[in-house]
N, C-alpha and C positions, 0 to 999 in steps of 0.2 A: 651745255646740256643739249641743247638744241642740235648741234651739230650730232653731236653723240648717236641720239634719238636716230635724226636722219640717214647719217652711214649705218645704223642699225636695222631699219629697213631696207637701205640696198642691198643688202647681202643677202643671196637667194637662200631661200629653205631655211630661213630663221622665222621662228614662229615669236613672235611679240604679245605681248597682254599690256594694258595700259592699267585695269582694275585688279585686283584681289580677285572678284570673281571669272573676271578674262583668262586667269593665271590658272587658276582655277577647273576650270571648263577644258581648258590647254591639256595641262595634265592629265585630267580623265580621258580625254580624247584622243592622246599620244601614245601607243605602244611602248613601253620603253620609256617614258619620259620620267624625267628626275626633275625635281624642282621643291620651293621652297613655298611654305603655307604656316597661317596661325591656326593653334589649335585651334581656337574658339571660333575660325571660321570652318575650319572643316567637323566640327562637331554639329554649329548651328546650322549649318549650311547639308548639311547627312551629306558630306562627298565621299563619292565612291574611291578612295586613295586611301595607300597600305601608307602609316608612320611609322618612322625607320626611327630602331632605337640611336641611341649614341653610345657609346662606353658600354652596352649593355641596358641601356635606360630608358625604358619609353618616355616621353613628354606625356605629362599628365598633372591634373589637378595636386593629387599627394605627391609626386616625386618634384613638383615646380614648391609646393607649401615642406619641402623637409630638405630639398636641397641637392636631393641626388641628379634631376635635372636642370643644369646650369646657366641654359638660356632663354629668355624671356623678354618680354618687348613690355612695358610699363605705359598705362593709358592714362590718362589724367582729363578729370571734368575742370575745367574751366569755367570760371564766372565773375563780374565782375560786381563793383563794389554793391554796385545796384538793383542785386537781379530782380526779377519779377515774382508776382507768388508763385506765378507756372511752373518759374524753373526751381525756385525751394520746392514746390512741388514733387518735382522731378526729383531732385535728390533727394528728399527727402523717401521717395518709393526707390530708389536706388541703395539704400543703403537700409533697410526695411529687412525684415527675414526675407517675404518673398522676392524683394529683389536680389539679394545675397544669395539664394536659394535658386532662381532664377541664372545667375552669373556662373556662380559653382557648378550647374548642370551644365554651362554649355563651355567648358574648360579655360574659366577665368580664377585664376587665384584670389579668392575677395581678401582685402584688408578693410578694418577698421575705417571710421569715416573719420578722419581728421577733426581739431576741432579749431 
């Protein structure tokens, strides 16, 4: 990857982003530029970038929760056997109306909290 990375810099007039929001910034700044973004970052982030439907289909909370839009990136909290009260904390406000509430506004598909 390392090599990858490198010959990827030498190439003049390629424009690189290392973050989401590099990528990001990129985009909005490029006349003409195409490139690849999560909803819920260009929602919570207010970026200035047009989303291209696919088939007809914007990405969106209802078309990702019914199916009509087909791709999707899956986040997962992580904890282990031990957590603290902080982080039940945390999830526990995670999984809450207003956290749910909170996700769904900014173009996360919310599911159920496991159990």
């Amino acid at each position: 990857m390392r090599r990858a990375v490198q010959k990827a810099y030498s190439r003049s007039g390629l424009n690189m982003a290392i973050t989401d929001q590099e990528n990001a910034d990129l985009l909005e700044r490029l006349p003409g530029s195409f490139g690849t973004a999560a909803l819920c970052q260009l929602i919570s982030e207010k970026r200035a970038l047009n989303i291209l439907a696919l088939n007809g289909v914007k990405p969106s909370v209802k078309t990702l929760a019914d199916g009509t839009y087909p791709y999707f990136r899956v986040l997962y909290l992580v904890t282990g056997p031990r957590s603290s009260p902080l982080v039940r904390q945390f999830l526990d406000f995670v999984f809450s109306p207003t956290g749910q509430s909170i996700l769904a506004k900014t173009g996360h598909l919310v599911v159920k909290r496991p159990k």
